[in-house]
Every structure is written in C-alpha cells, then in structure tokens.
C-alpha positions in Angstrom: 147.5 -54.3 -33.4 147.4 -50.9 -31.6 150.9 -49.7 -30.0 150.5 -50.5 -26.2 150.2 -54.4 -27.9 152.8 -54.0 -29.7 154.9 -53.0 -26.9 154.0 -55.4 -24.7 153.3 -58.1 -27.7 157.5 -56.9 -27.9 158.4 -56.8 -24.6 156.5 -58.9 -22.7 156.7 -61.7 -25.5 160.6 -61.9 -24.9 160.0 -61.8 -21.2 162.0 -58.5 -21.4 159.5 -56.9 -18.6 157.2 -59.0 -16.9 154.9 -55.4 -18.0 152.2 -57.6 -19.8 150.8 -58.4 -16.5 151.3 -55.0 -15.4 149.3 -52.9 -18.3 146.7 -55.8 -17.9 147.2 -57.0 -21.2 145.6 -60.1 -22.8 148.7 -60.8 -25.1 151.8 -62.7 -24.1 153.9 -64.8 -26.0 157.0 -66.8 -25.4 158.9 -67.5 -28.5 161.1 -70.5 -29.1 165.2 -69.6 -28.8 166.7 -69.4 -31.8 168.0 -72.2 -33.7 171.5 -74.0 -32.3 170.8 -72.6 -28.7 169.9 -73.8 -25.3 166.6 -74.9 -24.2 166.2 -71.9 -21.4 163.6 -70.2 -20.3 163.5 -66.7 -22.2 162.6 -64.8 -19.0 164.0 -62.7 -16.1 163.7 -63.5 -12.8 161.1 -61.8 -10.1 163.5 -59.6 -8.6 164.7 -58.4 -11.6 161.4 -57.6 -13.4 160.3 -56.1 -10.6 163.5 -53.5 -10.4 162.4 -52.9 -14.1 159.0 -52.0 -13.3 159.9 -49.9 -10.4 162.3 -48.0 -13.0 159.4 -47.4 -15.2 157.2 -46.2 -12.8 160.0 -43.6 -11.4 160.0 -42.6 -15.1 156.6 -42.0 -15.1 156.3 -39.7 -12.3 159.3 -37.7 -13.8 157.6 -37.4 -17.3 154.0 -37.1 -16.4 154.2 -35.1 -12.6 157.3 -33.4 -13.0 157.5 -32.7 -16.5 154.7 -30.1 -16.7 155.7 -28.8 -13.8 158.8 -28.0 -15.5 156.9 -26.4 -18.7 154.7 -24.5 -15.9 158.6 -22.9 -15.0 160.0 -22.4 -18.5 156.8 -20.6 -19.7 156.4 -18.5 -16.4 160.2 -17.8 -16.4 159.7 -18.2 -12.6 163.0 -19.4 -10.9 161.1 -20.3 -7.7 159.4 -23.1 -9.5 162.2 -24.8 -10.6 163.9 -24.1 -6.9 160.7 -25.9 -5.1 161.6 -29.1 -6.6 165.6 -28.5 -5.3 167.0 -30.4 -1.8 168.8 -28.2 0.2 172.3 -30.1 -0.5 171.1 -29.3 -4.0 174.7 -28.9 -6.7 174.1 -28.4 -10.5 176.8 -28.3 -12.9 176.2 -25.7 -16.4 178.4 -26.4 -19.5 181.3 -24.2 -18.4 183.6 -22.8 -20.9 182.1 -25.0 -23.6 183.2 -24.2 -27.3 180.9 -24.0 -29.9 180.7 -26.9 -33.2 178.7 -24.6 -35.7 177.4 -26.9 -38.7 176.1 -24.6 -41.6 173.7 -26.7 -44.5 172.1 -24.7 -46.9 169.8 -21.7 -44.5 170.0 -24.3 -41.5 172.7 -23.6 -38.9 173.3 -26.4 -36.2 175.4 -24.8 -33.0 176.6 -27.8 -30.7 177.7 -27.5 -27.2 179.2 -30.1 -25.2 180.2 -29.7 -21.1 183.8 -29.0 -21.1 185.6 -31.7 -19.4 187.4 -29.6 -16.3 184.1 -29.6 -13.6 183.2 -26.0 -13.1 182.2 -24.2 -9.9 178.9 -26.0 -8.4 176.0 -24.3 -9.5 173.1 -23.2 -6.6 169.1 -24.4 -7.1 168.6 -20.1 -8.6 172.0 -20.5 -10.7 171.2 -23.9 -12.4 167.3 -22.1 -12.9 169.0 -19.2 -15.2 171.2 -21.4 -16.6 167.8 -23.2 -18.0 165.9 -20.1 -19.0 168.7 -18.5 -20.6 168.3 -21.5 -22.9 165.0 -20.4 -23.9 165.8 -16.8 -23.9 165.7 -17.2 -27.7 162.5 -17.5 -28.1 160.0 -14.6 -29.1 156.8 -16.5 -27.7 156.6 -19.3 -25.4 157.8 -22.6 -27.0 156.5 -25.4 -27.6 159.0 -28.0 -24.6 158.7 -31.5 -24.1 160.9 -33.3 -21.7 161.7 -37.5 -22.0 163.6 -39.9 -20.1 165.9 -41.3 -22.3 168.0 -43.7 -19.3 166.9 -44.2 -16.0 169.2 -46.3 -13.7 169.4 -46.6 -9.5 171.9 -44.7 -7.8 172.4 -46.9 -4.7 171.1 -50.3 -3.8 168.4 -49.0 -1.3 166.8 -47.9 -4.6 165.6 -44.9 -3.6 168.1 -42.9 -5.2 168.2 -42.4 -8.9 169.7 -41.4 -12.1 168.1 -40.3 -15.3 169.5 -38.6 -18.6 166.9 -36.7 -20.0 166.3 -34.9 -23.1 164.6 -31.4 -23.5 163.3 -30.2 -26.6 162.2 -26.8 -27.4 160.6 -25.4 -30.1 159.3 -21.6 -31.8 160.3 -18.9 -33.4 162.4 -16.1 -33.1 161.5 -12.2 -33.1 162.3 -11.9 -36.9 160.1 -15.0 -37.2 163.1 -17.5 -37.9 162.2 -20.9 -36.8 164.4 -22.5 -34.1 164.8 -25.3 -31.8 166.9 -26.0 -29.1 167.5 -29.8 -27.8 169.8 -30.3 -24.4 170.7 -33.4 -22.6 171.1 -33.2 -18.9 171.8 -35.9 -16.1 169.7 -35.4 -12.8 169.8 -37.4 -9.8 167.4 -37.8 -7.2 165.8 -39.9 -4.7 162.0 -41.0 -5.1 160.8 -43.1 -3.0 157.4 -45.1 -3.5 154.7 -42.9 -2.9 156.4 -40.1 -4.0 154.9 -37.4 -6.4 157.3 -35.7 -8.0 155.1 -32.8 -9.2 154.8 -31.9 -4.9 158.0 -32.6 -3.7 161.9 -31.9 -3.5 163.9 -34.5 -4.7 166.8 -33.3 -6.9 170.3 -33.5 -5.6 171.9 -33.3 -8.8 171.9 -31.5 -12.0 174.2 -31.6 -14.9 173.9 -29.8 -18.3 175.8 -32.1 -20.5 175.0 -31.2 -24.4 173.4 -28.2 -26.4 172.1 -28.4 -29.9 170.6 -25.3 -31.1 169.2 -24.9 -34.8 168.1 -22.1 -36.7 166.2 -22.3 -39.9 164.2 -20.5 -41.9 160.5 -20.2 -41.5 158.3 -23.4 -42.3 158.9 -24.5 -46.3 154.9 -26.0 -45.4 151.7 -24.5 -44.2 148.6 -27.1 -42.7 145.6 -26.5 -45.1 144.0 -30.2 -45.0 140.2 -29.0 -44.3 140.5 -25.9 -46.6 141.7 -28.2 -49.7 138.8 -30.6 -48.8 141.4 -33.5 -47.6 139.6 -34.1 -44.3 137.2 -37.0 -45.7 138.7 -40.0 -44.2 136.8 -41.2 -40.7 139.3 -41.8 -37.8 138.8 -44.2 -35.7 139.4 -44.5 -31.9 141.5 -47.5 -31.2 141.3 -47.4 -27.4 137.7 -47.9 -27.7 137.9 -51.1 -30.2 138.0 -54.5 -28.8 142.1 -55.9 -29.4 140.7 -58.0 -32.4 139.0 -55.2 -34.0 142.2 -53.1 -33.7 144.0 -53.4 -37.7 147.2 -52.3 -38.3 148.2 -49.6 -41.2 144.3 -48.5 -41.3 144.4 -46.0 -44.2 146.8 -46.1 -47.5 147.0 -43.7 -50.3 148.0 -42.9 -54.1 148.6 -40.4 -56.3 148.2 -40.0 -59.9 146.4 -37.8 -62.3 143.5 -40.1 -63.7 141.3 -38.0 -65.7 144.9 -36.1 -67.0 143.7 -32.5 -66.1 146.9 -31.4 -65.2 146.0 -31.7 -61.6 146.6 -34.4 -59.1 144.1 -36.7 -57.7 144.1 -39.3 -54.3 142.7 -42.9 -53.8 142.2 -44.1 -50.4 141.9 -47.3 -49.2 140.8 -47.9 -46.0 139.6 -50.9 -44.3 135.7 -51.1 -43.5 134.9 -48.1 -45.6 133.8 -47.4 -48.5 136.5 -46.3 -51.4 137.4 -42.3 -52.0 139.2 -40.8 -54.9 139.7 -37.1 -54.2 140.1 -35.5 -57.5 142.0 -32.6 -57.9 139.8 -29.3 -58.3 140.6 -26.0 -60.1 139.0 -24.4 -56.4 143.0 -25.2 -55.3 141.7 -28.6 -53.0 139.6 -31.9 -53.5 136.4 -33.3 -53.9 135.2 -37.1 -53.2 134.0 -38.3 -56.9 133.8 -41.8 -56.4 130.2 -42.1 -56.6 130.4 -39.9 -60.0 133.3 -42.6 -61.9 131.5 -45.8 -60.9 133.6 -46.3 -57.5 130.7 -46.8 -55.3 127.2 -48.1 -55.1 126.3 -47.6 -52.0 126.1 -50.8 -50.9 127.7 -52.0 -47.9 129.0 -54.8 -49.8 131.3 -51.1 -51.3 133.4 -51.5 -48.1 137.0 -52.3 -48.3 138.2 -55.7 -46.6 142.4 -54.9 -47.2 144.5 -52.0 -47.9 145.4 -52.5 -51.3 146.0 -49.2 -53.8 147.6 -48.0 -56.6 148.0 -46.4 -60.4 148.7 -48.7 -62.8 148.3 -48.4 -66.8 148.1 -52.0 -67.6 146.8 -51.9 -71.2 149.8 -49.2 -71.7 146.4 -46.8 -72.9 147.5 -43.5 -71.4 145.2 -43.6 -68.7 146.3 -44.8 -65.1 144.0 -47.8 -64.2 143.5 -48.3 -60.4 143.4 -51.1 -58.2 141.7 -50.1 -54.8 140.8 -53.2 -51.9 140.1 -56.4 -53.6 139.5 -54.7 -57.4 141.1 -54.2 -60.5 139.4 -51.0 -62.4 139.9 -50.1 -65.7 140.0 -46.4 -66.5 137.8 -44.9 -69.5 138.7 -41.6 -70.7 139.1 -40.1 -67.2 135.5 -40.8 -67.0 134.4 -43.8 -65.8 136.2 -46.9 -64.2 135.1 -50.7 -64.8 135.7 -53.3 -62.3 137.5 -55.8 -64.4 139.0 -58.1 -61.2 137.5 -61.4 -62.9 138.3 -61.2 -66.7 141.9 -59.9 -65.7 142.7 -63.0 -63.4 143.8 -61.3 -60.7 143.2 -62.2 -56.9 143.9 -61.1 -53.3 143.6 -62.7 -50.2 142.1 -60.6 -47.3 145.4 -60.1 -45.4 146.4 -57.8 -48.2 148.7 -55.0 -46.6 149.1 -53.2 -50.0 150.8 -53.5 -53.4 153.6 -52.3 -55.7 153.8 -52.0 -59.0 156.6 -51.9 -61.6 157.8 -53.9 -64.9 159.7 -56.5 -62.9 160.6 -57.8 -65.9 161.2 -55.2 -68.1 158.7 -56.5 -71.5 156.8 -53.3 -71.4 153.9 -54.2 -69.2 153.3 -53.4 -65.8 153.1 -55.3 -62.9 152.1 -56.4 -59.5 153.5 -57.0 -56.1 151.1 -57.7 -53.2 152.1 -58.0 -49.7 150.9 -60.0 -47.2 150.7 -60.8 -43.3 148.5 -62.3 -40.6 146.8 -60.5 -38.8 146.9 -60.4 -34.7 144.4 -62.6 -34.3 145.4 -65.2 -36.6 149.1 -65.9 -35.3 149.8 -68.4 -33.6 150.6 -68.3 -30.1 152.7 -70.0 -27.1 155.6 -71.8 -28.2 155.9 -70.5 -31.9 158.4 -68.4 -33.1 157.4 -65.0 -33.1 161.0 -63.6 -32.8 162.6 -64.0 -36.8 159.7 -66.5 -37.6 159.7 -67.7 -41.2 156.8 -70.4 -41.2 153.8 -68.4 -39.5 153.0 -65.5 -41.5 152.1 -65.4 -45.6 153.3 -65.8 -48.4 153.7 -62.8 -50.8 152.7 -62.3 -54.5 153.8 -61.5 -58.1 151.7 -61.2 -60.9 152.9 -60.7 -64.1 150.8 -59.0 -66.8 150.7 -61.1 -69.8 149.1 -58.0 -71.9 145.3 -58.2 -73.0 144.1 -57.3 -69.5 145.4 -60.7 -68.1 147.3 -61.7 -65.0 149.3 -64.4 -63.7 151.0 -65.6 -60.5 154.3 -66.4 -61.0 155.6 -66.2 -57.4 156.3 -69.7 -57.0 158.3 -69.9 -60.5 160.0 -66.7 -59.9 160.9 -67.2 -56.1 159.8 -64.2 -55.2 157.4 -64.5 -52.1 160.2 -63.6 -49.4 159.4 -66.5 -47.0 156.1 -67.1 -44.9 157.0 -63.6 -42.9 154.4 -60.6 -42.0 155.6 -57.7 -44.8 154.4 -54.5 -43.8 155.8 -52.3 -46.5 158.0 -52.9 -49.3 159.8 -50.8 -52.3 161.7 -51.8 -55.7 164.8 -50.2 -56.2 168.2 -50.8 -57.9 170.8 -53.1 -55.8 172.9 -53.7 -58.9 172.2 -50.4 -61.5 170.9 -53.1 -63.9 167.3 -52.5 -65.7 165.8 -55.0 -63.6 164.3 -53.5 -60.0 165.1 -55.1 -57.4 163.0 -55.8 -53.7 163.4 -54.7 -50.0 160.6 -56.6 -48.2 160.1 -54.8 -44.7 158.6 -57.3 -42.3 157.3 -56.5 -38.9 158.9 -59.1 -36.1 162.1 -60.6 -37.7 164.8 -59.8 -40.6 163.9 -58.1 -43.7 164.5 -59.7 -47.1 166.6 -58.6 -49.9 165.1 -59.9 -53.3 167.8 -59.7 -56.2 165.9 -59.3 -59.8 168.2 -62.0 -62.1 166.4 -60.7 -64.9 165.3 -64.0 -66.0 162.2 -63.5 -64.4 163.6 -64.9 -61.0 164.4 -63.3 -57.9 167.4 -64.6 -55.2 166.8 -64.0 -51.7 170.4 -62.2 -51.2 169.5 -61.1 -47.4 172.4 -61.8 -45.4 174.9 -60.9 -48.0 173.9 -56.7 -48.3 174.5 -56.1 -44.4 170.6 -54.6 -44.4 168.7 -57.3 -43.1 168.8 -56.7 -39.5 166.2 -57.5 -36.8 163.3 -55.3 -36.7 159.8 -55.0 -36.6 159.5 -52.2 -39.4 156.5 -50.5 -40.7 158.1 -49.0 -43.5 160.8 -48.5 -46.5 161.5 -45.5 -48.8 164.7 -45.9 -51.1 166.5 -43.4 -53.0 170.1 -41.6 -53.3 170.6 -39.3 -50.3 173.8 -38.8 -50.6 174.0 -38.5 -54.4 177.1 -40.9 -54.5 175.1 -42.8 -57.7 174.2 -45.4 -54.8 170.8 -46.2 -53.9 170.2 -46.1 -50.2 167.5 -47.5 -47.9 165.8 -46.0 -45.1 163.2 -48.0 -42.8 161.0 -47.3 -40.3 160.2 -49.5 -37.3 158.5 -50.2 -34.3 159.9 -47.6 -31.9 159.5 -47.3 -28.2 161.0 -45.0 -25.8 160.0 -47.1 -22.8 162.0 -50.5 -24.4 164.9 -48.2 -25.1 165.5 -47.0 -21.3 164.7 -51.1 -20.7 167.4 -52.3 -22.9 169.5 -50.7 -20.9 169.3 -52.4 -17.7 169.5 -56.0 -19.1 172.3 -57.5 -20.7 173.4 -60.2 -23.1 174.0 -62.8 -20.5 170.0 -62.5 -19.2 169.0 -64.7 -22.3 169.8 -67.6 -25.1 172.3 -66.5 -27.3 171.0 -64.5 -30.1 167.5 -63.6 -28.2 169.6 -59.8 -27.0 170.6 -58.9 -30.2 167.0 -59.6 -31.6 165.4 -57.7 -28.1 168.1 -54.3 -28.8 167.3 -54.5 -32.6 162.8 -54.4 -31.8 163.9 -50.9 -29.7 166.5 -49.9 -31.8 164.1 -47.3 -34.2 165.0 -46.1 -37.8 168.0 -47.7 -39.7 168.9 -45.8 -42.0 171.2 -48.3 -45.2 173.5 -46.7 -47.1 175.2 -48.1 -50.4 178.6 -48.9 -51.1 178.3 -50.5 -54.0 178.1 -54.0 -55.6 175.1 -55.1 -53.4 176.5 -53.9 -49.9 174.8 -51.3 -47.0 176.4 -49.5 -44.5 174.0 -49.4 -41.4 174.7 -45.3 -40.2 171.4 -44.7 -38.6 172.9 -43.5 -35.4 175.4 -41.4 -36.7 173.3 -39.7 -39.2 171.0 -38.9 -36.4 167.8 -40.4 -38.5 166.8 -43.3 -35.8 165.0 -41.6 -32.4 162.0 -40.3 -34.2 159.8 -42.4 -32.4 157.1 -44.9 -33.8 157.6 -44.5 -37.7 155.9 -45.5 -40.3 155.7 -44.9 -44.4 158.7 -43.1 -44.4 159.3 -40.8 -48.4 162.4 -40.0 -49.4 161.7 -36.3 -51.3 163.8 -33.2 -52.2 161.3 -30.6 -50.1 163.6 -27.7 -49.8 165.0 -27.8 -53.4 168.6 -27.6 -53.0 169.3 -31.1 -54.9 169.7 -33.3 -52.3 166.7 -35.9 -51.3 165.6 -35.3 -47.7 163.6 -38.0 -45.4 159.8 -37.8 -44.2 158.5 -40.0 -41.9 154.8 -40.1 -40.2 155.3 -40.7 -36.1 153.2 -41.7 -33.7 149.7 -42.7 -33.4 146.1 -41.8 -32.8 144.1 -42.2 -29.3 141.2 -39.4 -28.2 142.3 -40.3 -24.2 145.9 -38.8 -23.3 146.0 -40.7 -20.3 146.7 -43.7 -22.1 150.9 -44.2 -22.4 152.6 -44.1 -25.4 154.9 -47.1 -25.0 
C-alpha cells in the first residue's frame, strides 16, 4: 500500500473525509462499529465533508502557492515580498517582551520563546517582515525553510475567512559552522475565497508570532557517503507508476552481522522481486555485492525474493552467523560458502512474510525464530469487515523453536504466541519483567498492538490491555530499549502519520460517530508513541510531552547511543519515495 492509500484507506474508510472520492481513489472501506455500539452509519454528512474538503484545499493553496512564495522572501531578505501578500487593515503581533527558557543537554542548547501574555503594540505589514528575518538573521547561508499547516479552521460562517496555525522550520549553519535550527509557530488569518491563489494575491489580516524554539548544536556527528562505500545497490522503485496491487508495503529490509568474521561488518538485503545481496564489508572502507561469489545467487529468476524475511542467526551454535534471507534457511561454511538447507531444517514461510526475529525464547541454548505476518492490500477483505481493531482478517504469526541438529518446529499454537489474526508490521523482544525470558511487542498496522508475556514455560500470555501500551495505531515500527536509564525498558513505535488527518481531527468531534470509532480515528493520526516503563509490566504513554511524535510517516525506528554521552537516543526513517513532487504527501 503506498501512502496516498493509506491515507485515504484511513480516512476515507472511517468516513472521516468523504476525500476518497476526491483523490479519485479506488479504495474505500466502511468498517463495522465496534463491538456493544449502535448500528449507525460511520459517516459525516454532505455539508460537513464538504466544509472539510474546502479546508483542505485552503491548506493547499497556503502550503503549495504561498509557501514558496514565502522561502522566495526569507532567502531574498526582501520585505516587499512579504508586504505584497498584506491587506491594507493588515495588524501583526511579535513576541513582545518574551523571556527566554534555555535548556542545555550535553553541546545542544534549546532557547524557547513564548508570546508574552500583555498584547503588545500592533505590528505594520514592514514591522511584522523584520520581525521574520531577524529570525533567520542567524544564519550564515540561506537555510533550508519549510512551512506546514498544522490547524486550519473558518473564521466566520461566510467561510471565506480563515484561521491557520502554522509551523516554520529553519535549518543551516552558523558563521563558525555550528549547526542550528530555528522552529516558530505563528497564527495568521485571512480570507481566501474560491478561486483564490494565494501565491498572487493579498489576503492576510492577521499575524501572530506565538512560539520560538531555537537550537544550537554542534556540527553534524554524520557525513552521507552511501555511493562512495558501494551501498547504492538496491533498485528503487517508483510507486506512482505501479498499478495499486503492485504497490507492497516495507519493500526493502536489512541485517547486519559479520559472516565471514573479518573484523568488518557485512549487510543482507531482502527485497521483494529481486534478487538477494549481501554487501560484504571491504578493507577499501565500503562494500561489495558477493552474493554470486558464497552461493546466494544463480541467476535464475526463480533467485527472486517473494517476502521480506532477513536475519543472522547461529543455529548449530558453530561460530558462524547462518542467514535466512526470503523463503531460505542457509547454513554458513567457514565464511565461505552458504547452503540452502530450508527443507532438511523443517522450516517454512508463507508468502505474506513481513520479516523475522530471532532470539532463545526459551532460554535452552539454541536460537530461535519469530516470523511475522500480514495480508496484503489486495487480499483483505473489504465492505462491511472490520478493518478498524480487526482480529479475524489478517494472519496468524509464527514461532519456531530449534530443536538442535539443524531442525525446526512450530510451536505457535502450543505456546500461544501468534498475537491474534492481526497484520504485524514490525515487532521486537525485550524484557517486560527483567526475567531471562524475552518478552514480545507485536506492532500491527490498523488496530491495537499486542503485548506477549514470556512465562518461561515455553508459553506466552497476551497481557495487552494490562501494560497501558496497546493503543490504537497503525504502526510500522518498534525499537525498545532504556532511554532514560531508570533500569526500565521502554518502547518507542512508529506509525502511520499524516499531517493532513491531524488538521482533520480537528474539526470533528466525538459525537460525529459510534462510540469508540473517535478515539480509534485520533489514535491512526496521532504519530509516534513513545512507552515508557514504570515497572512491574506498566507504560507510561509521554509521546507528546517528550516531543518524539510529529516526525511524520515513520517507520523502523533504532534506539542507538549516536553521540556517545551514555544515554540511548531515537532514529527513525520518515517519509516516502515518489520521482513526481506534484503528488501530495498525505
């Protein structure tokens, strides 16, 4: 599923928008209420979806025709461009005799500034325009500005008069070279009326500087090098371009581990409807495809991958990391060569394998497997079933346990540890109880995660609803770790995120639906959660207030010390890939 159809799979499947029809999309779902509600219709009425588009396009026209109008001013410094978009009756408010919050960590230093409270002296079209460079005055070079809607609301009931909070962020460097970035939240009204274009036309009354967030760092603790270390192998597709069945979610996965134990280390790639690559570590500082050379590939088409499965795994305990890539089970020799021993070791997959885990769930010595499934788009079912928190549409997932001698059995059934008939997109052991046993978060893409306590008996209790972690989402990701270093593991996932349902959520409210259906629309827009432990099997949800949620769509999230100071910081990958920038982003 590319993003626009998730979006609208999202939105227009609760009947949040009415926008299926309006991005002339082919998927539309209407899901059942949730259980003990109502039979009503889980839709909004004309008027009100069509306010709701009219709001989106008003956003669009601010975004995409005014917003590089407004990089054209900060980048030209040119106060006249920023007046041309200025009514005459035109009053803008600055920050005023704001204080200062400075918040030091380490060589970062965070300088907050909120509007003081007492309205200062209205600020004129030229005033309000210094008032916005002198913001980027700290910049050597031009920076690097985007500008979002964040809310967008009407003003008055003729609906030609708006309200918008937007958010600003610019990024460079300094004249010493120190990296810094300035974010700053601002209200503006104005009145758009159909037709207009906001990148020809006057049509702000009102604007209000409301928050500054300035930080300083030092420079970049990373520098790009992908082509000169030989890691630009993989083919990208173009997903605009392939028909919405052909579209597959999570395209490419990856793992590390030194195979042929040369001190350096090495990358498999699985990737679907290509052929496998290992990128082995070279003493040239970068990578070269050997897959060919250790008995990976044939060059046969029948060598193309059908799911995304990959990882290391020693499973004879030998010393050497064995590797399962797609549908196989290799067995390492020496560093050398690796055997395809899938049959003899009993081990299957189904093709709607998202990927695998492994660990020694239950702690004999021997490694073992965890493979996650889910349906793909165009095997879920459709019209009345439950797509929102559906637990009988998607598959099953798997455990094998390695019974030593190169054998493998599934013991999901016996050890209850398939998490329900969901879609699991990602999923990571860790410890919910500090015992020797790992334990599972299963992150499943429309609906609740699951919680899977090891008992250590070989069995696994689904313990979901107790930890406070398993709220609605639709993640596509789950790193865990201590990030706090309070000897508590904590969980941080990555979902679905869309800046276009967050403005939406908005303007609808509990009462527009069955009971339950709101919570479950707020918590598909709500971005990364970020769980942290207190302790005998509970979470804290602080996402908002650790500021870790709005990094837009997220997936494969790693939790990783990068700047070496002892404390585990968060990575996640963003976005997505399309050659045509025309297309919107969701």
């Amino acid at each position: 599923m590319n993003p626009l159809q998730r979006v609208v799979a999202v939105v227009g499947l609760l009947g949040l928008l009415g926008l299926a029809a309006w991005l002339n999309s082919t998927i539309r779902h209407t899901p059942a209420p949730p259980p003990n509600t109502t039979q009503r219709a889980i839709s909004l009425d004309a008027a009100r979806q069509k306010d709701i588009w009219r709001a989106e396009h008003t956003t669009f026209e601010i975004e995409q025709r005014f917003g590089p109008a407004f990089l054209e001013f900060v980048n030209s410094r040119s106060v006249e461009r920023l007046a041309a978009f200025t009514s005459p009756t035109f009053r803008g408010q600055g920050l005023g005799s704001a204080q200062a919050l400075e918040r030091r960590h380490r060589d970062l230093i965070e300088t907050i500034r909120t509007r003081a409270e007492r309205t200062n002296n209205p600020l004129t079209a030229q005033q309000l325009a210094d008032a916005l460079l002198k913001l980027h005055s700290v910049f050597a070079a031009s920076p690097r500005v985007s500008l979002r809607v964040l809310e967008i609301k009407e003003a008055t009931p003729q609906g030609d008069a708006w309200t918008a909070r937007l958010l600003i962020t610019s990024t460079g460097t300094t004249e010493s070279g120190q990296r810094r970035q300035v974010l700053s939240e601002h209200t503006i009204n104005g009145t758009i009326t159909d037709g207009t274009r906001l990148g020809e036309v006057p049509w702000i009354t009102n604007w209000t500087i409301q928050r500054t967030v300035q930080r300083n760092g030092p420079p970049g603790l990373f520098q790009e090098v992908t082509a000169e270390w030989g890691l630009d192998k993989l083919p990208i597709p173009d997903n605009w371009k392939l028909a919405p069945g052909d579209v597959l979610q999570n395209r490419f996965q990856m793992a590390v581990a030194d195979f042929n134990r040369d001190g350096r280390l090495d990358v498999a790639v699985a990737a679907i409807d290509v052929p496998p690559l290992l990128l082995a570590g070279d003493t040239r500082q970068g990578f070269r495809g050997v897959a060919a050379e250790v008995g990976l590939v044939t060059g046969s088409s029948r060598d193309q991958l059908t799911n995304f499965a990959v990882g290391w795994i020693d499973f004879d305990n030998d010393g050497w990391p064995d590797l399962i890539l797609g549908d196989k089970l290799y067995h390492n020799r020496n560093g050398r060569k690796f055997v395809d021993v899938t049959g003899a070791s009993g081990l299957g997959f189904l093709p709607e394998c998202m990927g695998c885990l492994i660990a020694d769930y239950d702690a004999d010595g021997r490694l073992d497997i965890y493979i996650l499934y889910q349906k793909r788009l165009g095997q879920r079912p459709t019209g009345r079933e439950q797509w929102i928190d559906e637990t009988g549409s998607g598959l099953s997932n798997q455990l094998w346990r390695n019974r030593g001698g190169g054998r493998f059995e599934n013991v999901t059934a016996a050890a209850g540890a398939g998490g329900g008939k969901r879609h699991t997109h990602a999923a990571a052991w860790f410890s919910l109880d500090k015992d020797r046993f790992p334990d599972l978060f299963l992150a499943n893409d429309f609906g609740k995660n699951v919680i899977l306590r090891n008992r250590g008996d070989g069995s696994f209790e689904d313990v979901s609803t107790s930890t406070g972690a398993n709220g609605f989402s639709t993640s596509m990701g789950v790193a865990a770790g201590d990030l706090n270093n309070d000897g508590q593991c904590d969980i941080y996932v990555a979902n679905m995120y869309s800046k276009m349902g967050r403005r939406i959520i908005g303007l609808v409210q509990d009462s527009d639906y069955p009971e339950g259906v709101y919570q479950q629309i707020r918590g598909s827009c709500a971005g990364n959660r970020l769980y942290c432990g207190r302790g005998h099997g509970q979470f804290e949800e602080v996402s908002g207030t650790a500021g870790v949620n709005s990094v837009g769509w997220a997936y494969g999230p790693v939790l990783a010390d990068f700047d070496a100071d002892g404390q585990l910081d968060i990575y996640s990958t963003t976005g997505f890939l399309s050659f045509d920038r025309k297309k919107p982003d969701g």
